[in-house]
C-alpha positions in Angstrom: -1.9 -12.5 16.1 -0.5 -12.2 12.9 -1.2 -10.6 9.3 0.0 -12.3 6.1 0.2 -9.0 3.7 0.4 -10.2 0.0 1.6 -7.4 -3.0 4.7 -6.0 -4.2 8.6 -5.7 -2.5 10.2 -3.6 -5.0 13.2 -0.9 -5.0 12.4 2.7 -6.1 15.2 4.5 -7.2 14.5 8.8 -7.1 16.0 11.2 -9.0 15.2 15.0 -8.6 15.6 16.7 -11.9 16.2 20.6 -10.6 14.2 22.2 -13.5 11.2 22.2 -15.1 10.2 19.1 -17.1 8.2 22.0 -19.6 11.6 23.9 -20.2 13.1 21.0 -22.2 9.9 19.1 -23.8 9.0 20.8 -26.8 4.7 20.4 -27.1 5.3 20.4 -31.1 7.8 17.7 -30.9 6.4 15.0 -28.5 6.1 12.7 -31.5 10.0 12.3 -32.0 10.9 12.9 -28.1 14.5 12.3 -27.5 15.4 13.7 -23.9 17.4 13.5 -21.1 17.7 15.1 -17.9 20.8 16.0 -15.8 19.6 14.4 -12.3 22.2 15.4 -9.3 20.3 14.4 -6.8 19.1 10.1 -6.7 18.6 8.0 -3.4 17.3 4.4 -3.7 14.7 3.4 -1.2 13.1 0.1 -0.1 8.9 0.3 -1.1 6.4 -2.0 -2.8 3.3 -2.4 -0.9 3.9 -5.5 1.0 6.8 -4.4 2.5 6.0 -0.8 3.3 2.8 -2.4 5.0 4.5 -4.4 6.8 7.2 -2.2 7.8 4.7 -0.2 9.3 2.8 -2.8 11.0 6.1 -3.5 13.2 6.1 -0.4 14.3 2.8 -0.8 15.9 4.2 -4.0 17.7 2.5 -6.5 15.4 4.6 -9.4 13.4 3.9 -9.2 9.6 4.0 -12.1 7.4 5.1 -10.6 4.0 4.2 -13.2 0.6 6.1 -11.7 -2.2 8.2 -12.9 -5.2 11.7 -11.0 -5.5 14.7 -11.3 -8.0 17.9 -12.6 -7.4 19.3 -8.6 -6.6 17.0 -8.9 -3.5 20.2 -9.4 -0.7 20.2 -5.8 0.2 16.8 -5.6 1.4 16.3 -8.9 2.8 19.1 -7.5 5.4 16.9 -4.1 5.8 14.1 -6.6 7.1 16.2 -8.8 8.9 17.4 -5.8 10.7 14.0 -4.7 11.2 12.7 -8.3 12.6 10.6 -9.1 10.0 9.4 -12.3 9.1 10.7 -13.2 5.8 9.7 -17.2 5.5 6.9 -16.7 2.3 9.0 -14.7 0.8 10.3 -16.2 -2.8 13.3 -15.4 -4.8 12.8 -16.3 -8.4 15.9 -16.8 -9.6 16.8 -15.2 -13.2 14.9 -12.4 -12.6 14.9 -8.8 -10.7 12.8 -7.7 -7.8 10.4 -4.9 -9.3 11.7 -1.5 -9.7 10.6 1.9 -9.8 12.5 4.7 -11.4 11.3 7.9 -10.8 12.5 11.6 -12.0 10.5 14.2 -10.3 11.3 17.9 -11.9 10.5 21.2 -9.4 6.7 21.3 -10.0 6.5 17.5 -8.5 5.3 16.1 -12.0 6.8 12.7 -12.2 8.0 10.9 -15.2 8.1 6.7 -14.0 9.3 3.8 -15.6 8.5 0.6 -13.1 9.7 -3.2 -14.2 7.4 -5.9 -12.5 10.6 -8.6 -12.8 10.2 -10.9 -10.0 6.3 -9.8 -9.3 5.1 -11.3 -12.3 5.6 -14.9 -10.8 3.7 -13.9 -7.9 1.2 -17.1 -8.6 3.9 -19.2 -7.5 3.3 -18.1 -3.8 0.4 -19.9 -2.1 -1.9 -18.5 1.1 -0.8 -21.3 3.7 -3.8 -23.0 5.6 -2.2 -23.5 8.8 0.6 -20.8 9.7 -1.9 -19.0 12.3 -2.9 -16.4 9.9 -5.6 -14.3 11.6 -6.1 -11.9 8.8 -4.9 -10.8 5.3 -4.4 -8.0 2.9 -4.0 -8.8 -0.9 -2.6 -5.8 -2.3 -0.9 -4.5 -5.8 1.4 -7.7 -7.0 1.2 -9.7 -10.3 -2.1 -10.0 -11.7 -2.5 -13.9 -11.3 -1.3 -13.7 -7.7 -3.8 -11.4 -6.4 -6.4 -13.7 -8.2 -5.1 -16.4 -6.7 -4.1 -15.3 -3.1 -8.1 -13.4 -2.9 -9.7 -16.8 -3.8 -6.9 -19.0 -1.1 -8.1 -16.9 1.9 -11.6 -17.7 1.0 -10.8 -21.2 1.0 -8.7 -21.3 3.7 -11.3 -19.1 5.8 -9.4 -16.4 6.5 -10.6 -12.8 6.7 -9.0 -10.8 3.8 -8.7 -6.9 2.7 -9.2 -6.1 -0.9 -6.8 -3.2 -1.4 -6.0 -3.8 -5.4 -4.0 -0.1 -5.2 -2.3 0.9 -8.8 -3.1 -2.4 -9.6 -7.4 -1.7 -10.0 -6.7 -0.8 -14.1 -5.6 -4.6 -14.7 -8.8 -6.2 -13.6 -12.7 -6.0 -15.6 -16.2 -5.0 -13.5 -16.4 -9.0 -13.2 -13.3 -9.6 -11.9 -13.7 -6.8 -9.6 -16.7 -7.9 -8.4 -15.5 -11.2 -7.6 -12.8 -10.1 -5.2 -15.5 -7.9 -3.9 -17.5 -11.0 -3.0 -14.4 -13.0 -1.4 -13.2 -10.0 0.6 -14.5 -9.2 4.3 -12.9 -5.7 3.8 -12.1 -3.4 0.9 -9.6 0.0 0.8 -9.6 2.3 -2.6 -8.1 5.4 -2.4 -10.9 8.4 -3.8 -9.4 8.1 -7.4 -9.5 4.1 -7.4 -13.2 4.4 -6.2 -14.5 6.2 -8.8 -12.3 3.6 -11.0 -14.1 0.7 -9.5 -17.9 2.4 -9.5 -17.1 3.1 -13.3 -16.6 -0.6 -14.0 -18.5 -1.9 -11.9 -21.6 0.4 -11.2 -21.3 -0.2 -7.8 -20.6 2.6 -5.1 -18.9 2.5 -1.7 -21.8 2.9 -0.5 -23.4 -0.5 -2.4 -20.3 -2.4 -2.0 -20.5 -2.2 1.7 -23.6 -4.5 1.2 -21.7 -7.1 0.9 -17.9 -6.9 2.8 -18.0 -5.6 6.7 -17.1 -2.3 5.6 -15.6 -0.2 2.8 -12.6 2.5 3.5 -12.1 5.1 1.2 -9.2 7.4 1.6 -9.1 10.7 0.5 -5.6 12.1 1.3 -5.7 15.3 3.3 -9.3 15.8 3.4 -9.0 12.5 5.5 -11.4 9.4 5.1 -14.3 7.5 4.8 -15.5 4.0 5.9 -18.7 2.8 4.9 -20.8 0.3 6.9 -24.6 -1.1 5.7 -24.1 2.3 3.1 -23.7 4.4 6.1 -20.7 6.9 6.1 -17.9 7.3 9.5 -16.1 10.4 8.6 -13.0 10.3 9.6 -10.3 13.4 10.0 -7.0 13.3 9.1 -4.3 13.6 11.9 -2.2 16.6 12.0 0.8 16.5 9.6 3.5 18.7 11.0 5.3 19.1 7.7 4.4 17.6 4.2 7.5 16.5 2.9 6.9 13.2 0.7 3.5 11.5 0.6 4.6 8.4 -1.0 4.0 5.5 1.0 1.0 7.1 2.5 -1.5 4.9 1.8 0.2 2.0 3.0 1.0 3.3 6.5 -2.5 4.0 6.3 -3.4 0.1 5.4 -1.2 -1.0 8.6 -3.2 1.2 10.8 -6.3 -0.7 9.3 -4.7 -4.2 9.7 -3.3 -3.2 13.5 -6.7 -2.0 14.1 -8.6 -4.9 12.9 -6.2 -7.3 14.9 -7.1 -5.2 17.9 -10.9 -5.2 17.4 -11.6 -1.6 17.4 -14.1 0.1 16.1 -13.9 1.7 13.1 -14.0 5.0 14.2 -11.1 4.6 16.3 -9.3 2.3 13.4 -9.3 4.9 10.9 -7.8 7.5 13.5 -4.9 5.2 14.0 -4.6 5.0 10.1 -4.8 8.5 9.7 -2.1 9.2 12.1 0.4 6.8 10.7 -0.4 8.0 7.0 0.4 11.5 8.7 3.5 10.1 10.2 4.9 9.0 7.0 4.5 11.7 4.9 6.8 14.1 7.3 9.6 11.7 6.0 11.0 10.9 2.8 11.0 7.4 1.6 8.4 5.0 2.7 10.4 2.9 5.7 12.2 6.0 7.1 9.9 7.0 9.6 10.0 5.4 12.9 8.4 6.1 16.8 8.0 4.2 20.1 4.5 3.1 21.1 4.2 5.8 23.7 5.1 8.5 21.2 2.2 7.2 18.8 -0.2 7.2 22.0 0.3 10.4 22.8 0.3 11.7 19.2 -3.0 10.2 18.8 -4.5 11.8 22.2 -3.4 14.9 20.4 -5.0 15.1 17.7 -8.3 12.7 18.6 -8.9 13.5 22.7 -8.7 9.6 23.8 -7.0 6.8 24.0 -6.8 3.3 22.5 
């Protein structure tokens, strides 16, 4: 059974700046701002969506199929996948370009000052959903704005059951275009902030959208989650998080318990506990593919914090 996850591969490159962003940025000055910050501490992590989702989708025993355009830097991550055993065949380097990158300097307060180049995910288009690679199900997620157009309307065709999860993404699209991957989609995922994003352009609720996909997930970070089916609500709790020590990522382990769910035919009650627990999981690491367990440590994780098994 496999999952072809469509969005982003990108580098993110962190830097903690060990102040106070406020010290040094002068409120009555912003309009010629001319700053820079010491930064002794960087590490440089593999994310974008796709390949975070899918990194955590092997960990549940599935094998992802990630479709993603990357620069011509790429090598050092394509090795972190190969060692990982994931499937890199739809993934594209276009050459003359960078694969998308993130920099981000977080001071002591965790405010964030981000600069992120698309490079190589602009030319996401180029990549096509493939009609006969034995695609079960797919997830179009934050990547250029033509390829998730694109990839949302070649699952339709091909018949394939998709998630909408348009992430950071949701700003680039109008209540039309919205509503149109809302009518291809089987499934939709918004985190509580992209909800209220979506309502506001396109009047519709989660609660009205789920007329019309097979249900509606709403996440809502540590106050857990939400799936709505025929407008009626699951609440689901969040799993225990031993200690909080980077939530980035979060979401998408979140989306691979969804997917691993889905694959298994669960119900949703017992799919959004999975998701709940590997969002958990990830954010008591730093990074976004750092985290790692066996099968039998997940199982008993999720007895302890839900009562049953899977």
């Amino acid at each position: 059974m496999t999952a072809l996850i469509t969005g982003s591969m990108a580098f993110d490159t962190i830097m903690v700046f060990p102040d106070y962003f406020k010290n040094h940025i002068l409120p009555d000055q912003v309009h010629i701002l001319n700053v820079s910050f010491l930064v002794p501490e960087l590490r440089r992590e593999f994310g974008g969506c796709a390949g975070n989702i899918a990194y955590n989708l092997k960990l549940l025993g599935k094998e992802p199929l990630i479709m993603a355009t990357v620069g011509k830097d790429f090598a050092p991550y394509r090795d972190w996948l190969q060692r990982c055993g994931i499937d890199q065949r739809y993934i594209r380097v276009v050459e003359d370009t960078y694969t998308a990158q993130a920099y981000i300097t977080t001071d002591l307060a965790d405010n964030q000052i981000t600069a992120f180049h698309p490079g190589a995910m602009s030319y996401a288009h180029l990549n096509r959903v493939p009609k006969d690679a034995g695609i079960e199900i797919g997830l179009v997620g934050p990547d250029g704005r033509d390829g998730m157009i694109g990839h949302a309307e070649q699952f339709h065709e091909a018949g394939i059951p998709f998630i909408f999860d348009p992430g950071q993404g949701t700003p680039m699209f109008d209540g039309d275009e919205l509503l149109r991957f809302i009518e291809l989609a089987t499934w939709v995922i918004f985190n509580d902030y992209e909800a209220k994003l979506v309502q506001e352009k396109t009047r519709l609720t989660p609660e009205l959208i789920s007329d019309d996909v097979d249900a509606v997930v709403v996440t809502k970070g540590g106050q857990g989650s939400v799936v709505y089916i025929d407008r009626r609500p699951i609440h689901i709790p969040a799993a225990r998080v031993e200690r909080v020590v980077d939530p980035t990522g979060c979401g998408d382990a979140y989306r691979a318990g969804v997917l691993f769910g889905l694959l298994e035919n669960y119900d949703w009650e017992t799919i959004g506990a999975i998701a709940s627990l590997m969002g958990a999981i990830k954010v008591e690491r730093a990074g976004t593919q750092n985290h790692t367990f066996t099968m039998d440590e997940f199982r008993q994780r999720f007895w302890d914090n839900y009562g049953y098994h899977f």
